[in-house]
Each structure stands twice: as C-alpha cells, then as structure tokens.
C-alpha positions in Angstrom: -28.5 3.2 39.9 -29.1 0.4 37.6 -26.9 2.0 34.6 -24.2 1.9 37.2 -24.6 -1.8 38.2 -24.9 -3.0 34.3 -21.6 -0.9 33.9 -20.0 -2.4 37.1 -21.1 -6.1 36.3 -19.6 -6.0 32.6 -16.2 -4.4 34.1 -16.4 -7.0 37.2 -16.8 -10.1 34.6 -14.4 -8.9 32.5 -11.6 -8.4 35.2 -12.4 -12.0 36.4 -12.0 -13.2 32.8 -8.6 -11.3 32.6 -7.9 -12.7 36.3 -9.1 -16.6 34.8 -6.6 -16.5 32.0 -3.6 -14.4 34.4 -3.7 -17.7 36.6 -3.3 -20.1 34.2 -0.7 -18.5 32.9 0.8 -18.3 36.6 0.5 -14.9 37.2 -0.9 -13.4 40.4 -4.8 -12.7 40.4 -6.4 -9.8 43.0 -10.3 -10.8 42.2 -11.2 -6.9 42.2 -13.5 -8.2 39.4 -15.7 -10.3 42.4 -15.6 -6.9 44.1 -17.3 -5.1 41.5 -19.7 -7.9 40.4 -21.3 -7.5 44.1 -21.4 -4.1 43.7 -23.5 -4.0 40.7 -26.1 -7.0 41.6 -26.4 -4.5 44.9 -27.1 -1.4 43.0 -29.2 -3.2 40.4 -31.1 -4.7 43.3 -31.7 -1.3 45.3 -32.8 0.3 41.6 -35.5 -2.0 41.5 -36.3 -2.0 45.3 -36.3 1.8 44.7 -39.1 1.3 42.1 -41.1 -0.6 43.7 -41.4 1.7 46.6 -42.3 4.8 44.4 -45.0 2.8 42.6 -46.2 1.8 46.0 -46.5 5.1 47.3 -48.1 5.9 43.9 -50.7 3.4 44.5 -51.5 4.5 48.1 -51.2 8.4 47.1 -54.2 7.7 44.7 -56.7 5.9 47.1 
C-alpha cells in the first residue's frame, strides 16, 4: 500500500503542476491531480496504520 501511495502522490503532483501551468496559459484545468494526491496520503496513512497494528498484535502475542 505505501508503494502505491508514493506512486500516486508523484503522478497527483505532477498532474497539478501540468494543471498550474494549463491555466496560466488559459486552458481548462480538471484537478484529477488533487484526486490522486488524497488517494495516496490515504493509502500511505492506512500502510502505516496497518503496521502498527501487526506490531501490536506482535507485542501482545508474545506476553
């Protein structure tokens, strides 16, 4: 899970980098990239959440 929200983070900042420099040029902006940067802080957030519980239930298999 936290590959995948690395991944998604880098592709999210980069589409709202593309989607920064398609305005000021006039163009119309969809803000996918916002989409995807949510995504990935989720994903990276459960990974570690997911950690913690397995080290948890380590610790309280081994009392």
């Amino acid at each position: 899970m936290k590959t995948w929200g690395i991944i998604l983070i880098v592709l999210g900042s980069l589409n709202v980098l593309r989607d920064i420099l398609a305005a000021a040029n006039g163009e119309n902006i969809n803000g996918a990239g916002l989409a995807f940067i949510v995504l990935g802080a989720y994903l990276l957030h459960r990974g570690k959440q997911k950690e913690q519980e397995k080290s948890d239930h380590d610790k309280w298999s081994q009392s």
